[in-house]
N, C-alpha and C positions, 0 to 999 in steps of 0.2 A: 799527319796529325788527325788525330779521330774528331769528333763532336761532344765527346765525352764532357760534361764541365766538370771531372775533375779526375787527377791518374788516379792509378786502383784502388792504392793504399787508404789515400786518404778518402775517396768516395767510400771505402766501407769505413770507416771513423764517422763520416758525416751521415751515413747513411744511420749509424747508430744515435748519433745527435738527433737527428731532424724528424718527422713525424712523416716525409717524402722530401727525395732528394733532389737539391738543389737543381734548375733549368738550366742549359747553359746558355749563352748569351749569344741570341743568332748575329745582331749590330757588331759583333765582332769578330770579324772571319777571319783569325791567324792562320792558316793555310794561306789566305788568300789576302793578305793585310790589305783592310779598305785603307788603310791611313798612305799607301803608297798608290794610289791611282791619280792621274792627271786631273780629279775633279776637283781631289783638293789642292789649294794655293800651295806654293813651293814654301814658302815660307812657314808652312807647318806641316808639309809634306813627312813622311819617312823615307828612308832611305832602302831599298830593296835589299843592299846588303847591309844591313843591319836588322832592320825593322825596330822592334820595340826592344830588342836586346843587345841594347847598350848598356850591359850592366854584365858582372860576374858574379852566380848566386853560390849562397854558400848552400853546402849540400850536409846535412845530419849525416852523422856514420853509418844510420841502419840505410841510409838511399843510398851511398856509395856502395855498402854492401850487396843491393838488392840489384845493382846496375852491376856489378861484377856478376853477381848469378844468376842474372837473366841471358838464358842460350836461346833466343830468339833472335836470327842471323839479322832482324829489322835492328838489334839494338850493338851489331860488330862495331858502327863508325863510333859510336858516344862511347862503348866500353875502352876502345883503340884509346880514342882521347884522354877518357880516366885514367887508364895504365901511364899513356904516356906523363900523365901528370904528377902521378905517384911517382912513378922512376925518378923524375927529375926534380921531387920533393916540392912542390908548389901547393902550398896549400894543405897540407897535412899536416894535421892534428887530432889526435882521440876523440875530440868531439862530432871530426867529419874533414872536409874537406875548407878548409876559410878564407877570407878575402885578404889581401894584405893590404898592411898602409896606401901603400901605392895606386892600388886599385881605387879600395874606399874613399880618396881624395881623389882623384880624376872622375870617378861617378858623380860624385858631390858639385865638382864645379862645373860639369857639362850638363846638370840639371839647373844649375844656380845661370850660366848662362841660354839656358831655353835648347840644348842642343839635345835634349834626350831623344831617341830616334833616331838622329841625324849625322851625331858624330863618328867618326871613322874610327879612332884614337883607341875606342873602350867598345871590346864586342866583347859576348860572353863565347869563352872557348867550344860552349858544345851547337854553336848555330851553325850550320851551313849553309857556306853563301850561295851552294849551286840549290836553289828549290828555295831557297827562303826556312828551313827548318831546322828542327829542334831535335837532336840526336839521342834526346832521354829523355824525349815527353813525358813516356808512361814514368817516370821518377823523378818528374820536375819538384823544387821543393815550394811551401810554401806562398814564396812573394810570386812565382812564374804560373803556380795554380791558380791565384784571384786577381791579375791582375789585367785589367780588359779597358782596351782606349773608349767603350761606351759600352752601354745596357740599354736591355731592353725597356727596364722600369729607370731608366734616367738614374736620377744619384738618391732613389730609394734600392736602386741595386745595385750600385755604387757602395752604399752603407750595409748592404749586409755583406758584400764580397770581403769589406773592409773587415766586418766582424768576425767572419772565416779565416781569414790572414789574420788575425791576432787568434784565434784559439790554434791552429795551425803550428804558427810560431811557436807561442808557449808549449805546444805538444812534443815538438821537433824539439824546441832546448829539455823538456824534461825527461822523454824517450832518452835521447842522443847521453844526457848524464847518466842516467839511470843503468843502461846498456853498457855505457864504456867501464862504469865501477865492476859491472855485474862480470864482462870479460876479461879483467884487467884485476880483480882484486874478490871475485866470486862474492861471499856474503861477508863483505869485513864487519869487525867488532864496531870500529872506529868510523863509521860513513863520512863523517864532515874532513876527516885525513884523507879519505880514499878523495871525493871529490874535490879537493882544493888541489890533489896532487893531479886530478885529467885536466881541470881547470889552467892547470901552469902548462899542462903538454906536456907530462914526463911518458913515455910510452915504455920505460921498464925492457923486461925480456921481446915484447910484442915487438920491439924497434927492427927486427931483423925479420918482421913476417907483417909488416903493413897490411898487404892485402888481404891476410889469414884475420887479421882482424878485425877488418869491417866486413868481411864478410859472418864472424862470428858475432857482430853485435844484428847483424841480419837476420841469425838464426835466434837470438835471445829475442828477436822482436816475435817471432811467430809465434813464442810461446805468451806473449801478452795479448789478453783480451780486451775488449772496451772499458769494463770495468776495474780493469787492474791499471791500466792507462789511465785512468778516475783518481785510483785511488795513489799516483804515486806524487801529484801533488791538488787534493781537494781542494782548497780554501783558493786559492788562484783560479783551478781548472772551471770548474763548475759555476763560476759567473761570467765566463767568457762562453761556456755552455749556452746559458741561459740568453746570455746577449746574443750570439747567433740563431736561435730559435725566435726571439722577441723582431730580429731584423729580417728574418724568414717574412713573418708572419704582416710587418712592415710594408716587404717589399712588393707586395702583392695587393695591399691597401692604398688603394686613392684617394686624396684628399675630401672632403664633403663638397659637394656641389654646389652650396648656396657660398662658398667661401671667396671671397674679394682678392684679389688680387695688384700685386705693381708689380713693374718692371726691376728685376734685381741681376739681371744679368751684365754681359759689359758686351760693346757695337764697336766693330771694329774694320774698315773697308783695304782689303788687302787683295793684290791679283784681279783689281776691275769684281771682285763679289765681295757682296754685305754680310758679314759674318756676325751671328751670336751664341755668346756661347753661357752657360751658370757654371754648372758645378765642377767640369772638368772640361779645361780647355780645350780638350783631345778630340771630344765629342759638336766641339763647332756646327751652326746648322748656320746653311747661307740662303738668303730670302732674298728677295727684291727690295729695291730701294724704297719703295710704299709700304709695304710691311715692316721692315726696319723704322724708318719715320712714326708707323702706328705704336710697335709692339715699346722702343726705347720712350715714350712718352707715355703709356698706360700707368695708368693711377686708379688704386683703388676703385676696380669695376669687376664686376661678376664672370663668368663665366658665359653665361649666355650674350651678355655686354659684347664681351671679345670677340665671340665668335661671329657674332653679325658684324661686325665692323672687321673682320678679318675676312668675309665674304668677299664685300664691298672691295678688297682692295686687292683679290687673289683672280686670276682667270678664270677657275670652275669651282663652284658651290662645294666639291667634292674632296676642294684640300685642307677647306678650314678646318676639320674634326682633327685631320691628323696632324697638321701643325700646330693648333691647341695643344691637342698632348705631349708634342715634344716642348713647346715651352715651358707645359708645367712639370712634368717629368724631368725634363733638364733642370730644374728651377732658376731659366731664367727667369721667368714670372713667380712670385712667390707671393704667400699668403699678405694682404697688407696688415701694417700694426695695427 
């Protein structure tokens, strides 16, 4: 796995978005998953063979495509797996590769019962368990590009990753239609027939050359520029645009200094460590039982307030700055009303 924060495709899509491209996220080292190390409590531990991909992503027809025509002997094991999955019809559809009922309900309840990471039941087919990796990084889709158990700017980069993954999405369903009509029915008269008919999954003559055909919405995609990618649906695109540039520009902004704060997080003592966490449970920080006792009682007090009183209650002078900024960064301390 590279450092990249995001694979090729879409880093030149956002690189056209953004005014400088996205950082990516040192606090989350998926080579190296922090969420699977003995420091964290088992009970929110991940699971080394799984890690965070307990889920099966759906993959747009031009990424199925672009993993078939990548002859980069690093991408043999994940293409091995595509084909196999073609052959044996799982998941195939004109618009890409999709999730089935079965899948989508077993995700669903093993995030509804707290098992995400954890459970055995639901891996995604392209991870492998020997190294903990991901067999088509470089063409992971959307939700596996933004999706990070913590940041660096806490859940100010949390919210633009979020805003990534919706223009993402939207690109990927408007691409993925756009491409299937265009290989599937060239320039019809009728658009709203062509598309209701990829929409059902009828794959026509294509049905006997699957892979001939995502790999041809791969080549229909090269011929699309950023702007044409604009303009195949503006009135949507281009506020999800705006939104990701507005949460760029966000996540890079710290709150004002003179600003008050309380406690909004939630405390929770698991595995003999004091745990808190805000915005996303994932990103847990464990403190001492004096700072736990300070930080879950803080009421509307400053900045400067905190940090002397989180002196007072730490071994060296030197850690209050940075555990400041993971409280407010995390938002479990959050501005008060």
């Amino acid at each position: 796995m590279s450092d990249d924060a995001l694979p090729p495709l879409y880093a030149d899509w956002l690189g056209e978005a953004l005014p400088a491209p996205p950082a990516p996220e040192h606090r989350a080292t998926c080579g190296d998953c922090v969420l699977c190390k003995p420091a964290v409590p088992e009970e929110e531990r991940f699971r080394a063979e799984t890690k965070c991909c307990t889920y099966v992503p759906r993959l747009p027809n031009f990424l199925v495509g672009r993993i078939l025509a990548d002859e980069d002997p690093a991408m043999a094991r994940g293409k091995a797996i595509l084909l196999d999955r073609l052959r044996r019809g799982i998941g195939v559809h004109p618009m890409g590769m999709v999730v089935d009922d079965r899948e989508q309900i077993a995700y669903e309840l093993l995030v509804e019962a707290g098992l995400f990471g954890q459970a055995t039941d639901l891996k995604c087919p392209w991870f492998i368990t020997d190294g903990g990796l991901c067999s088509i990084w470089r063409h992971r889709n959307a939700t596996c590009s933004t999706w990070y158990c913590r940041h660096d700017q806490g859940a100010r980069g949390h919210r633009f990753w979020q805003a990534v993954e919706a223009l993402l999405k939207h690109l990927e369903h408007t691409a993925a239609l756009h491409l299937a009509v265009r290989t599937r029915f060239g320039r019809p008269r009728d658009r709203a027939h062509a598309e209701a008919a990829i929409l059902r999954g009828e794959w026509d003559d294509w049905i006997t050359d699957i892979e001939g055909y995502y790999r041809a919405t791969a080549d229909h995609l090269a011929a699309l520029d950023w702007e044409a990618l604009l303009r195949l649906d503006p009135t949507l695109t281009l506020p999800l645009v705006e939104a990701v540039q507005d949460a760029q520009f966000q996540r890079h902004t710290p709150p004002p200094s003179e600003t008050r704060y309380t406690f909004a997080g939630t405390h929770r003592e698991t595995s003999g460590q004091h745990r808190l966490s805000g915005y996303l449970r994932f990103a847990a920080l464990s403190v001492s039982p004096d700072t736990a006792h300070l930080v879950t009682r803080w009421r509307d007090g400053t900045l400067a307030e905190l940090a002397g009183a989180l002196q007072s209650s730490l071994d060296t002078d030197d850690a209050a700055p940075q555990l400041l900024q993971r409280l407010i960064d995390d938002e479990i301390l959050k501005p008060a009303p």
